[in-house]
Backbone as XML, in Angstrom:
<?xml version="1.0"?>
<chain id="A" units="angstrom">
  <residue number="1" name="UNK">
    <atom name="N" x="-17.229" y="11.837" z="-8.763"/>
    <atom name="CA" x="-16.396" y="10.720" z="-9.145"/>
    <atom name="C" x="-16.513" y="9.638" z="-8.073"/>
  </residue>
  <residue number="2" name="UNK">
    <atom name="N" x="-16.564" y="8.260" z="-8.138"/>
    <atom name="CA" x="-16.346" y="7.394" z="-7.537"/>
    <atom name="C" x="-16.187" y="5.955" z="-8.151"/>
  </residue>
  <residue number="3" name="UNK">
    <atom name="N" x="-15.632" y="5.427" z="-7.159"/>
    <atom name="CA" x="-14.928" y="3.692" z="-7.764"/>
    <atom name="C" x="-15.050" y="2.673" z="-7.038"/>
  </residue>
  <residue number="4" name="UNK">
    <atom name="N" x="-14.688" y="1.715" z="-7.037"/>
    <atom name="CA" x="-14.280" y="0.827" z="-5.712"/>
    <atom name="C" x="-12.845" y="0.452" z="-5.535"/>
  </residue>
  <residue number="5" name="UNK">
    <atom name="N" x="-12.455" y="0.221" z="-4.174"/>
    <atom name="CA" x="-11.095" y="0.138" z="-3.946"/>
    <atom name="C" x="-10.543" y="-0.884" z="-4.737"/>
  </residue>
  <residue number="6" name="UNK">
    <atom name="N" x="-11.022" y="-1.843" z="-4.612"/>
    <atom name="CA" x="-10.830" y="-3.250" z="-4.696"/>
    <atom name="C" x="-10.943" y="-3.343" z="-6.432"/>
  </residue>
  <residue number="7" name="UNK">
    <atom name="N" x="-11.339" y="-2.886" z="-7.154"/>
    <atom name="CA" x="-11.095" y="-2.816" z="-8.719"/>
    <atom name="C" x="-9.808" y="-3.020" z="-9.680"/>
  </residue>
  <residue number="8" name="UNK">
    <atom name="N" x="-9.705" y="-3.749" z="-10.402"/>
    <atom name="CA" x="-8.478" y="-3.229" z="-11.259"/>
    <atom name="C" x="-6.764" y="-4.045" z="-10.298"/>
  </residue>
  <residue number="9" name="UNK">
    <atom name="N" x="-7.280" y="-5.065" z="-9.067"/>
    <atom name="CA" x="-6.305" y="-5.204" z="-8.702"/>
    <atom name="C" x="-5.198" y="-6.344" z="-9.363"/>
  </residue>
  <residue number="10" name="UNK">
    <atom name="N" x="-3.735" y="-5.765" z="-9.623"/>
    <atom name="CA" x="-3.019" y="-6.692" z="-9.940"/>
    <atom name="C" x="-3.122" y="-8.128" z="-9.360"/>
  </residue>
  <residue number="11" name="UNK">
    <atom name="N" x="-2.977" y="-9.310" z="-9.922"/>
    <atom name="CA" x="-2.672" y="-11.012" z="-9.089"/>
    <atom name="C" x="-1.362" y="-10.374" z="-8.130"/>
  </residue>
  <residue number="12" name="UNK">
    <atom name="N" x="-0.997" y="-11.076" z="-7.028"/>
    <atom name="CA" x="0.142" y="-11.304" z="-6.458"/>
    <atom name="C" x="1.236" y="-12.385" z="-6.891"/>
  </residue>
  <residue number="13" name="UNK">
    <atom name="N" x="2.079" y="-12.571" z="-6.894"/>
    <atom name="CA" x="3.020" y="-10.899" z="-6.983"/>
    <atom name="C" x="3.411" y="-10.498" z="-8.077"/>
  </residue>
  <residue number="14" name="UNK">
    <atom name="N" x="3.204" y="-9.455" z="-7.821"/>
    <atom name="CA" x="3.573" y="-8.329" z="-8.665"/>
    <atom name="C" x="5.246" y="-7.560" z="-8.328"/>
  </residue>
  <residue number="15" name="UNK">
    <atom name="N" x="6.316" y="-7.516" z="-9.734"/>
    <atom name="CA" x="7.199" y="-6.589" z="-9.672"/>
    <atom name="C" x="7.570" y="-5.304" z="-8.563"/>
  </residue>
  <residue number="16" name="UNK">
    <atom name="N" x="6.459" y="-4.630" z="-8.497"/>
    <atom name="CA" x="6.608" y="-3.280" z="-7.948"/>
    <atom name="C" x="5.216" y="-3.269" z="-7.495"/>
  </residue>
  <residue number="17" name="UNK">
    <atom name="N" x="4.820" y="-2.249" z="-6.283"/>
    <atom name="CA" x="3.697" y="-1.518" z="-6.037"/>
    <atom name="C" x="3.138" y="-0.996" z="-6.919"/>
  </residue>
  <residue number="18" name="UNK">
    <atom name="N" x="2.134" y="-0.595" z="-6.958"/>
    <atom name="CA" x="0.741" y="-0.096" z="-7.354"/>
    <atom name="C" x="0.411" y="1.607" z="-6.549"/>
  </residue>
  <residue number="19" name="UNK">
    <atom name="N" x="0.752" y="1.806" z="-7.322"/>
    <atom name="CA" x="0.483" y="3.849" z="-6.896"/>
    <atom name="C" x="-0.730" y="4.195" z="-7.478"/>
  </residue>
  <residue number="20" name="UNK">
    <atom name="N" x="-1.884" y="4.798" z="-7.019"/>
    <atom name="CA" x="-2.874" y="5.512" z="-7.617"/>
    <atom name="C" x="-3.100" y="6.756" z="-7.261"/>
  </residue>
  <residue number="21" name="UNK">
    <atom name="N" x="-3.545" y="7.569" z="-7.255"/>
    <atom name="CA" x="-3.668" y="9.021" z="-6.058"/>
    <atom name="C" x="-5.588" y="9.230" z="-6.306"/>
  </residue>
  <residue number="22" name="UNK">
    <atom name="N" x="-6.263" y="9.057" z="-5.960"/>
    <atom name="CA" x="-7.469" y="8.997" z="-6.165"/>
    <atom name="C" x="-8.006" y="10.605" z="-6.101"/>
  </residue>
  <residue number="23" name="UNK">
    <atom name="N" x="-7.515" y="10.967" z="-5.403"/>
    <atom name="CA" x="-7.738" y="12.808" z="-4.844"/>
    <atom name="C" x="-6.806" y="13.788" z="-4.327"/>
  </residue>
  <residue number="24" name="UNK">
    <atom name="N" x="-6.717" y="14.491" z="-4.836"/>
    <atom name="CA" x="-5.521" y="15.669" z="-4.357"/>
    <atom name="C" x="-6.095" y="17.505" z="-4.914"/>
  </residue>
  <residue number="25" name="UNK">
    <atom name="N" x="-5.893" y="17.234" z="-3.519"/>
    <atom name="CA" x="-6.387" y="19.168" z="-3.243"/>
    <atom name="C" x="-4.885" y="20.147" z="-2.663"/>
  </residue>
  <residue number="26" name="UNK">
    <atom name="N" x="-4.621" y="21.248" z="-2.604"/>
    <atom name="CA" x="-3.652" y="21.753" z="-1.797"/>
    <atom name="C" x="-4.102" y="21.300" z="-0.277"/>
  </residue>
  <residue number="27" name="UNK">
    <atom name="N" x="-2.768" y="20.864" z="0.070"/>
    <atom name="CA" x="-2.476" y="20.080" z="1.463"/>
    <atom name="C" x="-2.972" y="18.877" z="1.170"/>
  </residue>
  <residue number="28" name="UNK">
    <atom name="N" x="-3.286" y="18.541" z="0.569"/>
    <atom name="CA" x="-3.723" y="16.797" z="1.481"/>
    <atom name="C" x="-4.167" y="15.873" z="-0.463"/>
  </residue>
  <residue number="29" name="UNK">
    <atom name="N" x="-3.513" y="14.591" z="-0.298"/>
    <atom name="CA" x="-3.269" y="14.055" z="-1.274"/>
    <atom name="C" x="-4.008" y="12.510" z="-0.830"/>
  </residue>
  <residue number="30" name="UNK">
    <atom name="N" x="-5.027" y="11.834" z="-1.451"/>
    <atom name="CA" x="-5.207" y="10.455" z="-0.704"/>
    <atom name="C" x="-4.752" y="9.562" z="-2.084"/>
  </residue>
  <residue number="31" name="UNK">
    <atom name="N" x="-3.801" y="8.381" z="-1.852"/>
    <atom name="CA" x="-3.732" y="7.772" z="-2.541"/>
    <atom name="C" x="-4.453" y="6.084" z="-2.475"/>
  </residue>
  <residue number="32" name="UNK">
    <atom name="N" x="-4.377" y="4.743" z="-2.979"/>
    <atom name="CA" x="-4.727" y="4.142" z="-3.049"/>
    <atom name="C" x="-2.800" y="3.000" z="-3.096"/>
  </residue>
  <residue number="33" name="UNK">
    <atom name="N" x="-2.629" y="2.547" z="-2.274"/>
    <atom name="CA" x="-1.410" y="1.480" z="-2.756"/>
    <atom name="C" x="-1.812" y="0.170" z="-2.602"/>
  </residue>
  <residue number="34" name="UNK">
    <atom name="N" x="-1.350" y="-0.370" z="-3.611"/>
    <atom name="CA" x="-1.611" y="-1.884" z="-3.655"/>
    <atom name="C" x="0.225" y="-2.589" z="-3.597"/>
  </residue>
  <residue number="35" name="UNK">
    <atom name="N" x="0.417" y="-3.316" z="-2.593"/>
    <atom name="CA" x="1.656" y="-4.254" z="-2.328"/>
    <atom name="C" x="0.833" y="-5.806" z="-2.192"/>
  </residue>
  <residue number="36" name="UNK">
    <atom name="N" x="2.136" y="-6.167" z="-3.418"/>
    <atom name="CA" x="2.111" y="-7.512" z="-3.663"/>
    <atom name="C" x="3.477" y="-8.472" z="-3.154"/>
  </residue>
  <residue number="37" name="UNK">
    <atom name="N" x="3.532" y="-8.052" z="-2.142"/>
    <atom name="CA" x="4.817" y="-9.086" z="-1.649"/>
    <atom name="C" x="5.970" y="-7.978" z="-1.162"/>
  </residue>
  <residue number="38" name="UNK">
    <atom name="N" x="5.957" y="-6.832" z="-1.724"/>
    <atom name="CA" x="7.170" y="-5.927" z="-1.439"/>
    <atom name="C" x="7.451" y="-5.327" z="0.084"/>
  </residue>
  <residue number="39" name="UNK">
    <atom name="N" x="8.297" y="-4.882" z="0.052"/>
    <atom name="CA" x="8.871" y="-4.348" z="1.240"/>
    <atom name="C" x="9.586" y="-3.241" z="1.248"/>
  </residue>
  <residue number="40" name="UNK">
    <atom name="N" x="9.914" y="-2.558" z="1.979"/>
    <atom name="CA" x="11.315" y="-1.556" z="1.734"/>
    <atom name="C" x="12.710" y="-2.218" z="1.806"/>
  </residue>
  <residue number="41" name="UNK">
    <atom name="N" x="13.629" y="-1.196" z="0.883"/>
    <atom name="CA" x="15.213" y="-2.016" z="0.701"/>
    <atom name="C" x="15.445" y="-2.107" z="2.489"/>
  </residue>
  <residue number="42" name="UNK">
    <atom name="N" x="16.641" y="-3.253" z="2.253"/>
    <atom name="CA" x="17.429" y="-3.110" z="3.642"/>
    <atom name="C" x="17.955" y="-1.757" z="3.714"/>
  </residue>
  <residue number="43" name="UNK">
    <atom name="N" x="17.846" y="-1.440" z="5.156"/>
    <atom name="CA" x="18.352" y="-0.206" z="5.682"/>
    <atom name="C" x="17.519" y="1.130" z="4.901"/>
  </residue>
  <residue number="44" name="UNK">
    <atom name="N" x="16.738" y="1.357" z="4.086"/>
    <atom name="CA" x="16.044" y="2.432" z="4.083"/>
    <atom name="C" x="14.507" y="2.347" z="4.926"/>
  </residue>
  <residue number="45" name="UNK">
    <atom name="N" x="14.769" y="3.796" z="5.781"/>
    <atom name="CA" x="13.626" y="4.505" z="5.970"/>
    <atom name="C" x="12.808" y="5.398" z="5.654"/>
  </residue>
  <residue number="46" name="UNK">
    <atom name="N" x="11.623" y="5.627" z="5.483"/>
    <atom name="CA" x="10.645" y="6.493" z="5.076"/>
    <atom name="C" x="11.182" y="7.726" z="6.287"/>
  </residue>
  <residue number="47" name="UNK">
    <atom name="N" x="11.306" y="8.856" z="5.609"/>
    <atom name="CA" x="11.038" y="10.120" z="6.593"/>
    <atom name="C" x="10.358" y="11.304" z="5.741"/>
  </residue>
  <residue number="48" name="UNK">
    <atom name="N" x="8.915" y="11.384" z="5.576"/>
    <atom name="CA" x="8.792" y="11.986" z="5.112"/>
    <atom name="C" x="8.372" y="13.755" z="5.757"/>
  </residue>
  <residue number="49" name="UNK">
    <atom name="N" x="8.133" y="14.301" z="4.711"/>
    <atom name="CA" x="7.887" y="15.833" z="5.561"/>
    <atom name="C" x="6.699" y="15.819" z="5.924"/>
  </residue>
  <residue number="50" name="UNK">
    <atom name="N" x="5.499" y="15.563" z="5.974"/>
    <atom name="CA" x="3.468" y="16.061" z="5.938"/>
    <atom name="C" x="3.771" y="14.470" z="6.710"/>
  </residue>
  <residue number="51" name="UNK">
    <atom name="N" x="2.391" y="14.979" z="7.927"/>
    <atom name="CA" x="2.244" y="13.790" z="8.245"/>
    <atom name="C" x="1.483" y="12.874" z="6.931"/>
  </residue>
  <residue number="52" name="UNK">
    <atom name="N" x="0.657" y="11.527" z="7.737"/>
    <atom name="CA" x="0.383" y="10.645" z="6.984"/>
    <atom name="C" x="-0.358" y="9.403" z="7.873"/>
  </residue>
  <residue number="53" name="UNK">
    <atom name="N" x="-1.966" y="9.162" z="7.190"/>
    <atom name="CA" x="-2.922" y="8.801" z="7.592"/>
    <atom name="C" x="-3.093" y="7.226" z="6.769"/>
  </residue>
  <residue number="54" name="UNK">
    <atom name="N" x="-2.839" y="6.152" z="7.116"/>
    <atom name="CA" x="-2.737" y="4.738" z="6.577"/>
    <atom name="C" x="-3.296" y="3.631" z="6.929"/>
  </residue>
  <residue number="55" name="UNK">
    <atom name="N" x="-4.431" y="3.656" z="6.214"/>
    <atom name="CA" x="-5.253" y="1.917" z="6.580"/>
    <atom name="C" x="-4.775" y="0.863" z="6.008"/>
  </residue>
  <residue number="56" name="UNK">
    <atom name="N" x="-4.798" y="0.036" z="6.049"/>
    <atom name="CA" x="-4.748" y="-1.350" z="5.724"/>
    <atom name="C" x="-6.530" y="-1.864" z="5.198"/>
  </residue>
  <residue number="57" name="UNK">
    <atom name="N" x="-6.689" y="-1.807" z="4.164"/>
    <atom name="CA" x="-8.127" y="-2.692" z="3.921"/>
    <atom name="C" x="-8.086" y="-4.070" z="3.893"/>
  </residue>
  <residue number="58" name="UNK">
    <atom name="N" x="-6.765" y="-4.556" z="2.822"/>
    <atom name="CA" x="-7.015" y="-6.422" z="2.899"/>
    <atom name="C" x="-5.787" y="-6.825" z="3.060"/>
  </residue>
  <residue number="59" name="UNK">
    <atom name="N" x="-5.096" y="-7.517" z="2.957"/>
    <atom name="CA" x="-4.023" y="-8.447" z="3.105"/>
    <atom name="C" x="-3.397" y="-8.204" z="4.252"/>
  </residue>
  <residue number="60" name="UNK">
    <atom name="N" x="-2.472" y="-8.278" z="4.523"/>
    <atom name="CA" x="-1.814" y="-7.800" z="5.889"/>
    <atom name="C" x="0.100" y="-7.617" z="5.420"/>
  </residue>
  <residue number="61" name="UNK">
    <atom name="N" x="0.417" y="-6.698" z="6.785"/>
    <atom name="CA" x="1.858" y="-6.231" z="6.437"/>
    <atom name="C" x="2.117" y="-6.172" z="7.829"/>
  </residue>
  <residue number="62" name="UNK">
    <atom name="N" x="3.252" y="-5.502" z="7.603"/>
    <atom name="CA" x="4.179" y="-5.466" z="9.289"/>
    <atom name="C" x="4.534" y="-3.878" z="8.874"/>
  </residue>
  <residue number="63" name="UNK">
    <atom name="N" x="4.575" y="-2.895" z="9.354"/>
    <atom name="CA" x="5.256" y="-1.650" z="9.445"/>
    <atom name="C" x="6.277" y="-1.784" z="10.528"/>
  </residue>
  <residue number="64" name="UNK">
    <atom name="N" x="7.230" y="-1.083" z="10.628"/>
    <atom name="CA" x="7.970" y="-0.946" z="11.871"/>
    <atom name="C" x="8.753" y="0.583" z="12.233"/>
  </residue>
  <residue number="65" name="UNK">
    <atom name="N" x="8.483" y="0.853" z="12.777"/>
    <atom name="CA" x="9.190" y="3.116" z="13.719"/>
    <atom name="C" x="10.546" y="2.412" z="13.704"/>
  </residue>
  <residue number="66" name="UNK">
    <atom name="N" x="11.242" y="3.165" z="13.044"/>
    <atom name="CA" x="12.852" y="3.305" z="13.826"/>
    <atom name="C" x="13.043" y="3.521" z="14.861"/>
  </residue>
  <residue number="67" name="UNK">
    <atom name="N" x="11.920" y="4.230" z="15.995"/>
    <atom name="CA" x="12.306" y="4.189" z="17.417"/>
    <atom name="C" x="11.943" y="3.264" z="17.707"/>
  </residue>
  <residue number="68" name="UNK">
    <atom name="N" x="11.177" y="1.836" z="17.260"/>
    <atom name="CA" x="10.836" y="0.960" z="17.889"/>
    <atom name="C" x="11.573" y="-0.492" z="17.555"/>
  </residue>
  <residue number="69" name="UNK">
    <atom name="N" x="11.482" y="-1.064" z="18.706"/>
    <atom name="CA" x="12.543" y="-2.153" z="18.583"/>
    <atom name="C" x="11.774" y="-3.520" z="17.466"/>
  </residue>
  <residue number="70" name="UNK">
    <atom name="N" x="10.806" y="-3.670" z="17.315"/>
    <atom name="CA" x="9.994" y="-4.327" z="16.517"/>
    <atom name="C" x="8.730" y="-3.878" z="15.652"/>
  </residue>
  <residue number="71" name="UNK">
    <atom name="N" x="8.256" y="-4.408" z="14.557"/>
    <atom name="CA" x="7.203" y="-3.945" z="13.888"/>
    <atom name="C" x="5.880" y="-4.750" z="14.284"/>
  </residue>
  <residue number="72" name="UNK">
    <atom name="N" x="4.910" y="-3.443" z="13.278"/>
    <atom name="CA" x="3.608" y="-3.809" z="13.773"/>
    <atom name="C" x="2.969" y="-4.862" z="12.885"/>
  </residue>
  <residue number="73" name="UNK">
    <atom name="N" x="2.246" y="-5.951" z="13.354"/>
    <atom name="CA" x="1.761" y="-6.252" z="12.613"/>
    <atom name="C" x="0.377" y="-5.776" z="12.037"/>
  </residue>
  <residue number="74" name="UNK">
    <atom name="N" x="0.028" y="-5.765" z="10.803"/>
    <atom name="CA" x="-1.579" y="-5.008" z="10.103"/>
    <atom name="C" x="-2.242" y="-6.243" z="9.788"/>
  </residue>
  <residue number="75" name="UNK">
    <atom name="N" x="-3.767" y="-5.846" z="10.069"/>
    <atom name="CA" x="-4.277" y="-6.697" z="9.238"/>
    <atom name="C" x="-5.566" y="-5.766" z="9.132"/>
  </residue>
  <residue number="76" name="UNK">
    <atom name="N" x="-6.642" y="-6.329" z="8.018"/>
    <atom name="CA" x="-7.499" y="-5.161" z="7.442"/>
    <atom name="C" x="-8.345" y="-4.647" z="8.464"/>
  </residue>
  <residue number="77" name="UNK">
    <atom name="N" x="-8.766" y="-3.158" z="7.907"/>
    <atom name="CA" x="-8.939" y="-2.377" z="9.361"/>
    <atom name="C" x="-7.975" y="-1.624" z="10.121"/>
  </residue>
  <residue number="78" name="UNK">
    <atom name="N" x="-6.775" y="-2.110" z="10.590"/>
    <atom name="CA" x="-6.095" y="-1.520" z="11.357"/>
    <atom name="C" x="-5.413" y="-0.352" z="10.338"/>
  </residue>
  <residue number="79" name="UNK">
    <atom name="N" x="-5.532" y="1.112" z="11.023"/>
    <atom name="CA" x="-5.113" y="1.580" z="10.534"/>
    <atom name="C" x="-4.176" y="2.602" z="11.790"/>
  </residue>
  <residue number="80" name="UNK">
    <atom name="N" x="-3.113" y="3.888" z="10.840"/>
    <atom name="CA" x="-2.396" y="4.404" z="12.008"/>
    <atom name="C" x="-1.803" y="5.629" z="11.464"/>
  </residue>
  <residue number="81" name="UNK">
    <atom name="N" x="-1.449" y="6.604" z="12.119"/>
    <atom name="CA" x="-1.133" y="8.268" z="11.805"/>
    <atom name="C" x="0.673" y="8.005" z="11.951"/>
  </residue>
  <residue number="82" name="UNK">
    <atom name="N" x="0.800" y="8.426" z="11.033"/>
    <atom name="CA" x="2.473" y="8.644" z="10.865"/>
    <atom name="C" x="2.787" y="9.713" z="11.063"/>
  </residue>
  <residue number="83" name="UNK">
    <atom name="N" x="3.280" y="10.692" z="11.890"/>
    <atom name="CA" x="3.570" y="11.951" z="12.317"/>
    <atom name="C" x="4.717" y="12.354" z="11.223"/>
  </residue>
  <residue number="84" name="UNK">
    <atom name="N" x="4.894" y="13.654" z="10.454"/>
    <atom name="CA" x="6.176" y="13.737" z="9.767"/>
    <atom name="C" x="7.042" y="13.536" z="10.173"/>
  </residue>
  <residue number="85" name="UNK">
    <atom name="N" x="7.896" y="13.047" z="9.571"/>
    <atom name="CA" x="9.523" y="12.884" z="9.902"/>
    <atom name="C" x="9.683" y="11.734" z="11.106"/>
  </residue>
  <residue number="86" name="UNK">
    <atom name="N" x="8.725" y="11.020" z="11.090"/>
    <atom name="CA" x="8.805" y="9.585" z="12.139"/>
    <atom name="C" x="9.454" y="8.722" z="11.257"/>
  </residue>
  <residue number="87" name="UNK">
    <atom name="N" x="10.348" y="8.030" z="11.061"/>
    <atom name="CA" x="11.023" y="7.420" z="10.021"/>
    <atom name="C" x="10.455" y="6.139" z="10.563"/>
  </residue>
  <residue number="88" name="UNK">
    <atom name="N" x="9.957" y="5.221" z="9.205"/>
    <atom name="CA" x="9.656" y="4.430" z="9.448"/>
    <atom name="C" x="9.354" y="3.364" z="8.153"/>
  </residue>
  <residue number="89" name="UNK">
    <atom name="N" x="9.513" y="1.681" z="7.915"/>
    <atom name="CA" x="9.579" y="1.235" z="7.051"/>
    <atom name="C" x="8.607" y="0.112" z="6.571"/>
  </residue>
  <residue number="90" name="UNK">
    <atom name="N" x="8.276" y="-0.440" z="5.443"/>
    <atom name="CA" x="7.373" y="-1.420" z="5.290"/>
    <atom name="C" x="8.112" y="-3.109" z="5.557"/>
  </residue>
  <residue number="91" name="UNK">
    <atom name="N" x="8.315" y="-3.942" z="6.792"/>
    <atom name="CA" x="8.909" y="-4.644" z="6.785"/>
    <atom name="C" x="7.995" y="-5.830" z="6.045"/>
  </residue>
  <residue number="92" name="UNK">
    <atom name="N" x="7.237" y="-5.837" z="5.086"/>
    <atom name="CA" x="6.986" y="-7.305" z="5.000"/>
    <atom name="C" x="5.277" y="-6.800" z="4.126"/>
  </residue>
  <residue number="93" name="UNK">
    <atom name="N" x="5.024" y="-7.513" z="3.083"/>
    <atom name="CA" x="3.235" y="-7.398" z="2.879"/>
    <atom name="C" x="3.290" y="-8.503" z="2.350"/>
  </residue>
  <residue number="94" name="UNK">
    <atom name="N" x="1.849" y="-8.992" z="2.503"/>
    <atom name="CA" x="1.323" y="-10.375" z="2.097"/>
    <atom name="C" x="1.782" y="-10.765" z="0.572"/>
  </residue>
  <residue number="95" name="UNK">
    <atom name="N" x="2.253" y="-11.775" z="0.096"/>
    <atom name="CA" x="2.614" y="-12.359" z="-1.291"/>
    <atom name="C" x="1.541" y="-13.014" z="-2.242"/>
  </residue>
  <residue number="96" name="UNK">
    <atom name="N" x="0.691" y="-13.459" z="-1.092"/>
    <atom name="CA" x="-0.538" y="-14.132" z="-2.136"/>
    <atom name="C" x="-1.633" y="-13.384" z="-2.173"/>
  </residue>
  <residue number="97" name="UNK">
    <atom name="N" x="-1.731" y="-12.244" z="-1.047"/>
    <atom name="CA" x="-2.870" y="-11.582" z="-1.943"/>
    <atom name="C" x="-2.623" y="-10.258" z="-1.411"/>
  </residue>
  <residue number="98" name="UNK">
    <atom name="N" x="-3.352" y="-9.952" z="-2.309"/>
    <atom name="CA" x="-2.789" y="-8.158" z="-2.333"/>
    <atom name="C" x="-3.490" y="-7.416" z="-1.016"/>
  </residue>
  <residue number="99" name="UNK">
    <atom name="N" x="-2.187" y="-6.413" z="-0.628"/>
    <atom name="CA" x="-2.191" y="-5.298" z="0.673"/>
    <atom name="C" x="-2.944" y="-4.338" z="0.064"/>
  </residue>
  <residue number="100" name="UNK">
    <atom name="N" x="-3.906" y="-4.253" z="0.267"/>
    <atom name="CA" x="-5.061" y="-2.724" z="-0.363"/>
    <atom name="C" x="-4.610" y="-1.542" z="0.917"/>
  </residue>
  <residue number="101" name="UNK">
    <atom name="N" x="-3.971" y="-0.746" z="0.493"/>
    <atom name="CA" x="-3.839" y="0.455" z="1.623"/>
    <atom name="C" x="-4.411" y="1.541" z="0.934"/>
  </residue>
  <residue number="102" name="UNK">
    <atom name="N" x="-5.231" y="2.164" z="1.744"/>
    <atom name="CA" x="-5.509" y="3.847" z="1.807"/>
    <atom name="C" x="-4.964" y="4.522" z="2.666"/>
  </residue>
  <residue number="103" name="UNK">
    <atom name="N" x="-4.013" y="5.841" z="2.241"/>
    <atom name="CA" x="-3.204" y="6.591" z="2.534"/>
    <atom name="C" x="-3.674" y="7.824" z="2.358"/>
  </residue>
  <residue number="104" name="UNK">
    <atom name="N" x="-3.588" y="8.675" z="3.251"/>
    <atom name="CA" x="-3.821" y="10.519" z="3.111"/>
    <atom name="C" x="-2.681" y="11.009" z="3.537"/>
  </residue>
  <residue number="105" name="UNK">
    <atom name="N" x="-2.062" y="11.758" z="2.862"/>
    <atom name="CA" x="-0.934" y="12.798" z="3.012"/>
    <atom name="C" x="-1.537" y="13.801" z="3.061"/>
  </residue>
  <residue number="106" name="UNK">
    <atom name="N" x="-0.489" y="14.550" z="4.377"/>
    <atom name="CA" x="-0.913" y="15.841" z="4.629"/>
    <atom name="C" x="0.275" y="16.334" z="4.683"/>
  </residue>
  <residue number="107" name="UNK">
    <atom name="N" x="0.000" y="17.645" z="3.714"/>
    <atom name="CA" x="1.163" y="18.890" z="3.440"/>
    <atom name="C" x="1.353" y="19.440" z="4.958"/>
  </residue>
  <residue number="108" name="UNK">
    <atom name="N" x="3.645" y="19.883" z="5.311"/>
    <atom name="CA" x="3.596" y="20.387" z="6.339"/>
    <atom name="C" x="3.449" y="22.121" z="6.119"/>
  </residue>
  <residue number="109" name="UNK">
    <atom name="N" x="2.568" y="22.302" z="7.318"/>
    <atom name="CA" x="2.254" y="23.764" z="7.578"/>
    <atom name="C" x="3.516" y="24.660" z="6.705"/>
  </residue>
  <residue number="110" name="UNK">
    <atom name="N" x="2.990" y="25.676" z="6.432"/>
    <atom name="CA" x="4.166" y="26.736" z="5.364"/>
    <atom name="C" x="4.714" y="27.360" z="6.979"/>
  </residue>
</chain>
């Protein structure tokens, strides 16, 4: 099987994200997200259980750690390992053109 990332992408902006899961085996899941302007609500954080492996291909975003006093800014290329349970949120993705992220989730150890 194969595709290109960049295929099939919604205009900006878009309502809601863009979920795809391109591959999933036991333990480890890679998806494909496309953000068109979105963000996370005020005051929620991501804490999830499996870590989590996240590029940025095009547009750019800001992530930000709850232990950290400010967020990061992304731009394509930069990518970064989310350790489980690092709570952490999407402060911001580009509005005019779409955030192409590739994501790998990894199941935590039994």
């Amino acid at each position: 099987m194969s595709a290109n990332l960049f295929d099939g992408l919604p205009p900006a902006p878009q309502p809601e994200e863009l979920f795809e899961t391109l591959c999933a085996r036991p333990g480890v899941r890679i998806e494909r997200i496309v953000s068109t302007g979105q963000c996370s609500p005020p005051g929620f954080w991501y804490d999830q259980p499996g870590d989590e492996w996240v590029a940025l291909l095009s547009g750019s975003a800001t992530l930000r750690f709850e232990d950290e006093a400010t967020g990061r800014e992304l731009r394509p290329g930069d990518w970064m390992f989310i350790a489980a349970h690092r709570r952490h949120r999407v402060e911001r993705t580009d509005a005019t053109t779409p955030s192409v992220w590739l994501a790998v989730h990894l199941d935590p150890p039994d």
